[in-house]
N, C-alpha and C positions, 0 to 999 in steps of 0.2 A: 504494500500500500504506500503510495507516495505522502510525504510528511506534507503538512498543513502549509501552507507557504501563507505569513500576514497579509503580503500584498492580494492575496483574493479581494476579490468583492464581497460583502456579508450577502444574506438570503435576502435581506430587503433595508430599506433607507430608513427603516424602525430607531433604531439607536442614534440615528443623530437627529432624527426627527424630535425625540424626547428630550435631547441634549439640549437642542434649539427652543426648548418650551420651557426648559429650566431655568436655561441661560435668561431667559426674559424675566423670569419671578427674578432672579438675581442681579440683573442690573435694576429690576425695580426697586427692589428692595436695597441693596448699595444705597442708590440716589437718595432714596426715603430718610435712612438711617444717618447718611450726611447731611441734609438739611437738617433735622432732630438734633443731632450733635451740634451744628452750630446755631440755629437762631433758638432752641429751647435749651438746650445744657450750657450756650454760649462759651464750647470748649473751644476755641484757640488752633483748630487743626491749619493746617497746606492746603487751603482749598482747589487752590488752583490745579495742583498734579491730578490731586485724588480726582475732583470733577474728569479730569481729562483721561484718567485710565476711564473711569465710567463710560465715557462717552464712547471709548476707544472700542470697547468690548461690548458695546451697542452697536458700534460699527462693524464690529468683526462678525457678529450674530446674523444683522440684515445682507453680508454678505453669503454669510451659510444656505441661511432661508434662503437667497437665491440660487446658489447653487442643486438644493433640492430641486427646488422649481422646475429647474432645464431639467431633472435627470439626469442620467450616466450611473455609472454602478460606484458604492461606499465599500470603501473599504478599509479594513481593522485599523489599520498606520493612518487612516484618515481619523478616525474617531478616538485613537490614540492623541494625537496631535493638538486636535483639537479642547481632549480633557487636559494637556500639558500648557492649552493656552489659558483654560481657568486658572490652574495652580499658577501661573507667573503673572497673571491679574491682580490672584489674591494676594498673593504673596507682597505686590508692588503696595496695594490699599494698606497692608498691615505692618508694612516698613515704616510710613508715613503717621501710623495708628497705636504705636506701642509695643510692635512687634509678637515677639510670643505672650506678652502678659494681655493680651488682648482678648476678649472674652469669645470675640470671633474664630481666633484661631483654630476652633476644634472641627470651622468646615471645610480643612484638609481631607478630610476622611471622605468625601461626598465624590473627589476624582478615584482614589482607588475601588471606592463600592460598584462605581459604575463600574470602572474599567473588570472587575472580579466577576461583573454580570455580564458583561456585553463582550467582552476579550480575553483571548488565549490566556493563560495560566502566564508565559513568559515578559508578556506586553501590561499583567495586570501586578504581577512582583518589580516592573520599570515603575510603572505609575506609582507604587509605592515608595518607592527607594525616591524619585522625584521629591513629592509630597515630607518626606522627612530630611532630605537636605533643604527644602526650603524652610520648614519650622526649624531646623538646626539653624541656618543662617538669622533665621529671627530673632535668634536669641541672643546674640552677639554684635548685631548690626541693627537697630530701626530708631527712632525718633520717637524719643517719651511719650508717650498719652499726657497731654495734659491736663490737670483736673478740674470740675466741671464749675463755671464760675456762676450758673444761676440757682434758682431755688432746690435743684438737687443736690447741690453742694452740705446746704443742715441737715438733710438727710444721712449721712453717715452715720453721725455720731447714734440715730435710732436706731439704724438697722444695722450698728455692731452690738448695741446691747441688746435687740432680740433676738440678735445669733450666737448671744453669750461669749460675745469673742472682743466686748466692750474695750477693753484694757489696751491687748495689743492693736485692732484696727486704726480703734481712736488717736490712739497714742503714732502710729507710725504711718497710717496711711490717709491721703485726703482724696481719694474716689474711689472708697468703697463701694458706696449704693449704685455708683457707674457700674462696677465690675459684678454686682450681684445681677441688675437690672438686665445688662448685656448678656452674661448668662444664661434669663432665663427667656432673653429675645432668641439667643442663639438656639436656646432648647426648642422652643417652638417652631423656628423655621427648620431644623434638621430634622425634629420628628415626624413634621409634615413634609416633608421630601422623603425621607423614609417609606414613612404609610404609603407616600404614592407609587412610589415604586416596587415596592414588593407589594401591592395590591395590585397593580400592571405588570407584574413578572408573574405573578400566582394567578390570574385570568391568561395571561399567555402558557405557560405553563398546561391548566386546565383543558385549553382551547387546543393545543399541541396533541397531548393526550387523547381526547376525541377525536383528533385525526389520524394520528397513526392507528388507532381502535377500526377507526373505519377502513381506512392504508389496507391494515391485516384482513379484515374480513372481504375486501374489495378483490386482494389477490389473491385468499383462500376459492374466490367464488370464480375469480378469473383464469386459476390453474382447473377445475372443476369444468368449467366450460370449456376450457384448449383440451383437456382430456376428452372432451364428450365430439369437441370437433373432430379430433385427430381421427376417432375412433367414428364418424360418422363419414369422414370423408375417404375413410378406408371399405367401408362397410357399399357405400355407393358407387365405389368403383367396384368391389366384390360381383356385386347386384344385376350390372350389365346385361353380362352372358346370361342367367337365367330367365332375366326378365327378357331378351331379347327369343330364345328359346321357347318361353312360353308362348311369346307374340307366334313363332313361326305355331306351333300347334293350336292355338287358337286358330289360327289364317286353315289351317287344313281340317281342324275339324267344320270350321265352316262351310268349308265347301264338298265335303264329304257328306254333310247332311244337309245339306239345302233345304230339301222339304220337307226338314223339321220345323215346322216353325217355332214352338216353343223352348226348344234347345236353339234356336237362334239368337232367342232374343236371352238366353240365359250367356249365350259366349257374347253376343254382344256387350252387356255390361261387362263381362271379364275382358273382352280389349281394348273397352276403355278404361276399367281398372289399371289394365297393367301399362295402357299409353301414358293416365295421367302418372304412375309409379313414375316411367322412363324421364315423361317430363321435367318431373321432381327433383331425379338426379342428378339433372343435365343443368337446370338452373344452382342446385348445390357448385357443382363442378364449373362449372362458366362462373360463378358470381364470387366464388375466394378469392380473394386477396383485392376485389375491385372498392375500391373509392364510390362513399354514398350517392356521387352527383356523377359517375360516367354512364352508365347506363340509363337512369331511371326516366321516366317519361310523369309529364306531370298530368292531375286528373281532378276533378271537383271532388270533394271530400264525399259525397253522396255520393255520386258514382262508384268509387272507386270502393265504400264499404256496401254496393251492389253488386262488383264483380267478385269481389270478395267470396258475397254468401250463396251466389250462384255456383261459384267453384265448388264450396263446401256442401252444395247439396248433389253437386257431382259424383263426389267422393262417397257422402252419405244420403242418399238418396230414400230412403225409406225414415230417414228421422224428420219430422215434419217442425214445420220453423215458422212464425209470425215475427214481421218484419216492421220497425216504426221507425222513422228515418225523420227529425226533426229538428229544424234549424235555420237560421235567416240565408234566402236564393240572394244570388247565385251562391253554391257554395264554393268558401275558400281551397283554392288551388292546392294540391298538395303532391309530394314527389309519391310517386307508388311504390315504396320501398318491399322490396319481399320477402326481407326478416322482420318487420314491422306486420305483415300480411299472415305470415308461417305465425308469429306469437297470435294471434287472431282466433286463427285456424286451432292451434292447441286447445288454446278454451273453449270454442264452441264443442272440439270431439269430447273433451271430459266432461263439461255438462251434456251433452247425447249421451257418452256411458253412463253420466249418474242416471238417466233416466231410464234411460236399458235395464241399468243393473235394479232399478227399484219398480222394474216391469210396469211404469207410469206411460198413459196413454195419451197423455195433454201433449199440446206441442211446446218443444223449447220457445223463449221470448227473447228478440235480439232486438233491442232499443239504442238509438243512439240518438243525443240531442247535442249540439254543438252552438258555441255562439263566436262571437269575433278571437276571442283567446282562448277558450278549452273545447273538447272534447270530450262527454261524459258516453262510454258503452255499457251497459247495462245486460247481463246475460242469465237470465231464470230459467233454472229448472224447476222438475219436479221429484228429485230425487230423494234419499233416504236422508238429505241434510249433513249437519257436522256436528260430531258430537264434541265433548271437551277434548278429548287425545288426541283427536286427530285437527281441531283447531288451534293447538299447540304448533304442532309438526308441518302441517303443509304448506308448502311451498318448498321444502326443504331438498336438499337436491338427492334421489333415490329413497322418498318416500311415495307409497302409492297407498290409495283408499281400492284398488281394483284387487278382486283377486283372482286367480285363474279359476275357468268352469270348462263344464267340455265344448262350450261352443265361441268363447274365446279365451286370449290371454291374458295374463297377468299384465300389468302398467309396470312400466321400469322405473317411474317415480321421476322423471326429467321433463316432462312436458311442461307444467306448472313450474319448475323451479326456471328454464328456460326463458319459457315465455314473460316471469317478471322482469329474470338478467336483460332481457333486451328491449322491454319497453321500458326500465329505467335508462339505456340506453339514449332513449329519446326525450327523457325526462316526465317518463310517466310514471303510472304506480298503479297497482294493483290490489285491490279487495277483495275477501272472498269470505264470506258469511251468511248465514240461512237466514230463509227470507222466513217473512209470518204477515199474513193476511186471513179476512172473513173469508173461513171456509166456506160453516152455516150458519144458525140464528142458534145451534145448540155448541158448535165448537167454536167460537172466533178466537183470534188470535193464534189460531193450529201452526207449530210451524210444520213445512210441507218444501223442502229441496233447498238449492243454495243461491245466492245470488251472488255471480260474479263482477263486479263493477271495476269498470280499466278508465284512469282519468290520465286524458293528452294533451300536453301544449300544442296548441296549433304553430305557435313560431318555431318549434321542432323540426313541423311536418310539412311545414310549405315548401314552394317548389322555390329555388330559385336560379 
């Protein structure tokens, strides 16, 4: 694995974006706290410099912000840099302030925090080692504080004898109540810089987590489907020969019994069986690997859920189907995707087998209402419904409600799990829960089969 190199660019322009928001409360705060000093403590400082770092590091900020602005990629050595221009900020403000006996001094800690969040382990032990030669030099090099010459000035001598420390404050020092009061300014603006940040690390954090949760179960379900493809697009090449085989015996018993007529019309539905099978293959086969927009032809949203269920009564011809197709004309264009069409097709045969399987005589209900932005299909049976275990489990990939009998097979438990993979895809979603309606006037509320309901963006599905 190649080692980390600082000059990368970070994952996004996050870290100096917060920088840049800090930096603002900070030169507000500076400026605040220097006017307070001079015209209410009427302390005596260097106006001149201190105002002009202020200004400077206002300047240096509205530069940043702009450079955000344009763009381009951030990178660690930038956001390094940038916390080394605070530290020589502060460092200049508290030269001019008292140097270390300055009650400010203790917002050194605020460059290495960040840097210990935002940057490599190597870049955040720099920022440190910075941060403590600048409080070393303060301490042997800065310009008195002078003490405070207005009504805060009688205040020492109180607040050394409520801090029982009367004797010696009184006696040797004359800006106590400055250095108690700054303190407890400095405690309040670091603890609220504190809380902000690690309540915005702990929501990133949070938010991080919920996406690698999904990351995992996204590629759990994406290796799941490459397995299911590999092994269908093996299976359809398999298929060819037999189905192509069949075709020829079909062709020859047809014309071996000509004047049968009702063995005719029994091969006929098996060659069209086994045509739409070849069909089916053939667009498998031609359609991998191709891009959503080279093929597709575009079609009115109605239409296109009529050729649909025409196909499907093809295939299932004996399961009887009521059709409600509602929506503001013309309907919205939309590309005729055929793995959009195939996930369709799944739900309609599982609700037909529910109603097989629950030997229910009513015909399946395919609703579909649509308005400028969605899509709502709606798919009723009348089947044996969902009990609690199995409305746990389904959708899941290799679970099936079918079971084998002698006149069909078992379900492999992938059509439902399928058909959700790839209308989220398109940014859809899937429901599947028993319906309940007035049976009679003696059972209402009976529940009686499943309803499956499939909700679509239409900006998904349009053509373009």
């Amino acid at each position: 694995m190649p080692l980390r190199n600082a000059a990368l660019p970070l994952r996004s322009t996050l870290p100096l974006a917060r920088l840049v928001s800090l930096r603002r409360v900070e030169v507000a705060t500076q400026a605040l706290v220097l006017m307070l000093a001079v015209a209410w403590l009427k302390i005596p400082l260097d106006v001149v410099p201190m105002a002009g770092i202020i200004v400077l590091l206002a300047l240096i900020n509205l530069a940043t912000q702009w450079r955000l602005d344009h763009g381009g990629p951030v990178s660690e050595n930038e956001v390094f840099t940038q916390l080394a221009v605070d530290v020589g900020m502060l460092g200049l403000l508290l030269y001019f302030a008292g140097g270390s006996a300055n009650p400010f001094v203790s917002l050194f800690l605020i460059p290495p925090t960040i840097a210990a969040a935002t940057l490599p382990a190597r870049q955040a032990w720099a920022m440190a080692g910075i941060t403590l030669a600048a409080y070393t030099f303060l301490m042997f090099w800065n310009l008195p504080l002078p003490a405070p010459q207005g009504e805060l000035a009688q205040l020492d001598a109180l607040l050394a004898r409520a801090t029982g420390s009367a004797p010696e404050h009184a006696g040797h020092m004359s800006g106590f109540a400055l250095h108690v009061i700054g303190m407890w300014l400095n405690f309040v603006i670091s603890v609220s810089i504190v809380a902000f940040f690690i309540t915005r690390m702990a929501a990133a954090l949070r938010s991080r987590e919920h996406e690698l949760a999904a990351a995992r179960e996204a590629a759990l379900r994406n290796e799941q489907i490459l397995s299911l493809g590999t092994l269908a697009a093996g299976a359809a090449h398999k298929l060819g020969t037999p189905l192509g085989t069949m075709a020829v015996v079909i062709r020859e018993l047809e014309l071996s019994h000509a004047n049968n007529a009702e063995l005719q019309t029994d091969l006929r539905l098996l060659r069209n069986q086994v045509e739409h099978c070849k069909q089916t293959i053939s667009q498998i086969l031609a359609s991998a690997g191709q891009a959503r927009d080279e093929s597709l032809r575009s079609m009115p949203l109605d239409a296109y859920l009529r050729q649909l269920l025409e196909e499907w009564q093809l295939i299932r011809p004996q399961a009887p189907l009521l059709i409600t197709l509602e929506g503001p004309q013309p309907a919205t264009l939309v590309a005729a995707d055929r793995r959009l069409e195939q996930a369709l097709l799944n739900l309609l045969d599982n609700a037909a087998d529910a109603n097989s399987a629950a030997g229910a005589s009513e015909a399946l209900c395919f609703s579909a209402y649509w308005d400028t932005e969605t899509c709502r299909i709606e798919i009723l049976d009348c089947g044996a419904g969902l009990d609690a275990e199995t409305a746990q489990q389904i959708g899941q990939a290799f679970f099936s409600t079918k079971t084998a009998t002698a006149d069909s097979v078992g379900g492999l438990g992938i059509g439902l799990f399928l058909s959700n993979a790839t209308l989220e895809q398109f940014g859809g979603k899937v429901a599947l829960f028993n319906r309940e309606f007035d049976h009679d006037s003696t059972h209402k509320h009976q529940t009686l089969g499943a309803c499956t309901r499939v909700t679509l963006p239409l900006a998904r599905l349009k053509a373009t």
